[in-house]
N, C-alpha and C positions, 0 to 999 in steps of 0.2 A: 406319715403325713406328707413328707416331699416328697414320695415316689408318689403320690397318688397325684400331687399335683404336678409334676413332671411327666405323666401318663396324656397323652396326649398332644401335647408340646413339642415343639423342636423343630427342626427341613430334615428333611426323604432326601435318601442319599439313592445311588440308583438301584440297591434293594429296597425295595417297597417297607419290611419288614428292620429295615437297621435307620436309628435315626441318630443323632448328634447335638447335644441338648446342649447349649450355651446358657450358661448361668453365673450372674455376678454377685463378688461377694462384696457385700460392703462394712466393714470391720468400725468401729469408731475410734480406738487403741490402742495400743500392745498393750496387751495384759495379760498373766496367765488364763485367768479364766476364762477369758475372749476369746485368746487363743484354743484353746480347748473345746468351745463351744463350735468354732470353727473346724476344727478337727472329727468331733464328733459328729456333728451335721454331712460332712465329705464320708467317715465311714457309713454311716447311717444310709445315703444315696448308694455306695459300692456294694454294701449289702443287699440291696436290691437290684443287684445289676447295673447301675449305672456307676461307671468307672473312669476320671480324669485318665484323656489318654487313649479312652478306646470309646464311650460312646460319650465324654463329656468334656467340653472345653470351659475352662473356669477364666475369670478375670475377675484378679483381686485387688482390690485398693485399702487403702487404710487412712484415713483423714487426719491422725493422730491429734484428734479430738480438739476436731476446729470444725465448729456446725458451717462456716460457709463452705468451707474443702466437702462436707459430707453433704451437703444441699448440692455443689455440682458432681461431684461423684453421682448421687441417685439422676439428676438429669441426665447425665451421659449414656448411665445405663438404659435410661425409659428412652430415651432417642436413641438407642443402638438397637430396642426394641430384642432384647434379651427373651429367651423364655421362662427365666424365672431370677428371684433378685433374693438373696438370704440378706438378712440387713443386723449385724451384729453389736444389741445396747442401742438402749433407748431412743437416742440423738440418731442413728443411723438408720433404725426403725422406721420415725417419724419422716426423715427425709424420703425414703422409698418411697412411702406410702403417699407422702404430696407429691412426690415427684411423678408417681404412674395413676394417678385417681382417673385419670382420662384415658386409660390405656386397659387391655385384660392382662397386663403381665402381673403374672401372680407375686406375691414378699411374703416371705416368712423368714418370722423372726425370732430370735432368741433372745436369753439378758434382758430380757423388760421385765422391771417390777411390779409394774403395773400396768397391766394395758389396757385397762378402762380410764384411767388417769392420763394416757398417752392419745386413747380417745382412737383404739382398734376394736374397741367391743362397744356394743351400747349399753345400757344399765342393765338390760339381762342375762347380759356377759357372752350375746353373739356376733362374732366376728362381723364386721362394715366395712363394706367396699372388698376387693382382690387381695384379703390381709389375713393369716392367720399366724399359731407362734406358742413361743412355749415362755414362760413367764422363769425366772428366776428368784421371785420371793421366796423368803425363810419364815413357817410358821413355826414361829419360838415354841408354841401348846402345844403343834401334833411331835414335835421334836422331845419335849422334854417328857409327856406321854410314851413316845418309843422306847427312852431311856426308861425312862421308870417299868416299861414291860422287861425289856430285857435283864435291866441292874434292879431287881423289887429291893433289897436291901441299900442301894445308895443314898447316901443321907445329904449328899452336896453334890452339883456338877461344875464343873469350868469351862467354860466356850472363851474359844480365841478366837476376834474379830478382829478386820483390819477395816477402816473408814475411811474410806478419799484419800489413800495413799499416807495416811498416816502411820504413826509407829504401832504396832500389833497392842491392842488392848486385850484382858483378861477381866473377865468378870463370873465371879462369883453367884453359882443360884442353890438356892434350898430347894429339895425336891419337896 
């Protein structure tokens, strides 16, 4: 999905054929899984060729999850006039996305639970405005379905979730 929108993009260097894609990341907070999402986004781009360093310059910020710090973050970026903005978790999401509505730089984004909720899809669940992205919802039913293919015999499972920085919960389910 980001090589195709990075296809295109970026300033001609003076091989016609080599370009130098500037892309900002905008993180909402240290988190592991943020962090990760971040990571794997960078490998996902190097997999197709495009590599920090050789044809990709990044600039990353992190707001540590203060929607006005991430409201100028994404302005900075759409007036730096970037060719592409990854926007990591909800809050960081929705700032891109106002921040470049007047602009064609493309956001994609990760860690949204929702993104018709966030108001990136319309009600038929296709992408609005220069936005697209990969959702981080857990569907509890195709999950516990998985389970029950692989374990046919389990009679209980345990899922450990943690909530808003809370202490690790465990909850108990009948299959």
């Amino acid at each position: 999905m980001a090589m195709s929108l990075m296809v295109g993009c970026g300033s001609k260097k003076d091989d016609s054929s080599s370009k130098t894609y500037n892309l900002g990341i905008i993180q909402f907070a240290e988190h592991g899984s943020l962090d990760n999402c971040r990571k794997g986004f960078l490998k996902g781009l190097e997999s197709e060729g495009i590599k920090e360093g050789e044809n990709l310059k990044i600039t990353y910020k992190n707001s540590q999850a203060d929607t006005a710090t991430d409201n100028q973050i994404a302005s900075n970026f759409a007036s730096k006039k970037l060719d592409m903005i990854c926007a990591i978790a909800t809050p960081s999401a929705q700032s891109a996305y106002n921040a470049t509505k007047d602009s064609d730089i493309p956001v994609v984004y990760t860690a949204v639970t929702s993104p018709k909720a966030a108001g990136f899809v319309d009600k038929e669940g296709k992408n609005v405005g220069n936005i697209t992205g990969t959702s981080d919802l857990v569907l509890a039913d195709k999950q516990l379905k998985l389970i029950r293919q692989m374990m046919p015999k389990a009679k209980k499972c345990r899922n450990l979730l943690q909530h808003k920085r809370s202490k690790l919960q465990s909850r108990n389910r009948s299959l």
